[in-house]
C-alpha positions in Angstrom: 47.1 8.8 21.5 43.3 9.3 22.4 41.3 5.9 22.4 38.3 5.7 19.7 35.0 6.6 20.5 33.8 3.0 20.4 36.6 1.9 23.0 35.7 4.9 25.6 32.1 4.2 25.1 30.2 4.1 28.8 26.9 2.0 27.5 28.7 -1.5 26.9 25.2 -3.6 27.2 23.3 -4.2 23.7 20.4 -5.8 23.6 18.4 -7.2 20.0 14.9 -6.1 19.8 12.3 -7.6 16.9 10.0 -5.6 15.3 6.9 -6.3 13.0 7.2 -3.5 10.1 4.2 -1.9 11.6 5.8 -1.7 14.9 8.9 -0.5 13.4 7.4 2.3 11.5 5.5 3.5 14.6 8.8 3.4 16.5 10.6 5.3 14.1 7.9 8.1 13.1 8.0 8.4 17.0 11.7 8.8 17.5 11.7 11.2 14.3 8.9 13.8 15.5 10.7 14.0 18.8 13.9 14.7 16.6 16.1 12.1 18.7 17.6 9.0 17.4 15.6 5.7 17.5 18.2 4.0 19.8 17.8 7.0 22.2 14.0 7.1 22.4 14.2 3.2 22.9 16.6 4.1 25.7 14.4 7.1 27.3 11.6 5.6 27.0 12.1 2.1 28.3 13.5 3.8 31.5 11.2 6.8 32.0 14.2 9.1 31.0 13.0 12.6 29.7 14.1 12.5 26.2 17.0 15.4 25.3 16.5 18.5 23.1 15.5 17.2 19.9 18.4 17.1 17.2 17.6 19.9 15.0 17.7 18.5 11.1 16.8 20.2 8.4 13.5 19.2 6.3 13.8 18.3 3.0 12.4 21.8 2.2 15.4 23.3 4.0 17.5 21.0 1.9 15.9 21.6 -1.2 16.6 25.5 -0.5 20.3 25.0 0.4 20.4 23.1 -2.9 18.5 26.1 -4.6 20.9 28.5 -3.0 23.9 26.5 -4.3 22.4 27.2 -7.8 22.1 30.7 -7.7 25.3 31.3 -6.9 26.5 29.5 -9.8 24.4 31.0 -12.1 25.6 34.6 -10.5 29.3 33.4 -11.3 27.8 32.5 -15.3 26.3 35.8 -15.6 29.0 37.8 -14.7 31.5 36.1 -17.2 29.2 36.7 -19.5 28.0 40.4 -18.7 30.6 41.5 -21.8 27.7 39.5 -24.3 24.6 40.6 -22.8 22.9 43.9 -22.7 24.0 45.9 -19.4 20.4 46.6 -18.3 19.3 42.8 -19.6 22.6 42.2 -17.3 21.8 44.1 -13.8 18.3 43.0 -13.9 19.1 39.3 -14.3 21.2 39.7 -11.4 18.7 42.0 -9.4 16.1 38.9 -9.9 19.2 36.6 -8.3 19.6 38.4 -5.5 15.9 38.5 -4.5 15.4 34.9 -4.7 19.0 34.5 -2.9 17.5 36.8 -0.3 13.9 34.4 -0.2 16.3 31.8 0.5 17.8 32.8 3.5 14.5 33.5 4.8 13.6 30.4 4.1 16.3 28.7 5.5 15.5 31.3 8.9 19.4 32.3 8.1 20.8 35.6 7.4 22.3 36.3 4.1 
């Protein structure tokens, strides 16, 4: 059986650091625009290190859109069970209107539909 991560980790050492709250918000806008953890720029920086490829994460935009994305596919499901009630051409351009902001979507995301 394969140990747990925190058992085969190789940096054992921990140190406690204080912060003032304006120190601590520098620190971590830092460590978010370079996209790395805060422990990790602490780390990098303390010793000089280059930092690593920032972690991509998506902005709250990209979130946002994923949601919005989520939406539409729902409301594509609702308007198909009820394409029977509606007016066909009502219908097909409802769903014409989906699949353009599905499409704005994708591009936003920088993903292929």
């Amino acid at each position: 059986m394969a140990e747990s991560g925190s058992e085969t980790r190789q940096r054992s050492e921990r140190y406690t650091v204080r912060f003032t709250p304006l120190e601590h918000a520098l620190v971590c806008a830092k460590a978010h625009a370079a996209g790395v953890p805060i422990a990790t720029f602490l780390r990098c920086t303390a010793l000089s290190f280059p930092l690593p490829r920032a972690v991509r994460r998506p902005t709250s935009s990209h979130e946002d859109v994923a949601l919005l994305l989520g939406r539409i596919g729902q409301l594509a499901m609702a308007f198909r069970s009820a394409a029977a009630l509606a007016d066909a051409q009502a219908f097909e351009t409802a769903l014409r209107d989906l699949s353009e902001l599905r499409l704005l979507c994708f591009t936003a995301l920088g993903r292929k539909p």
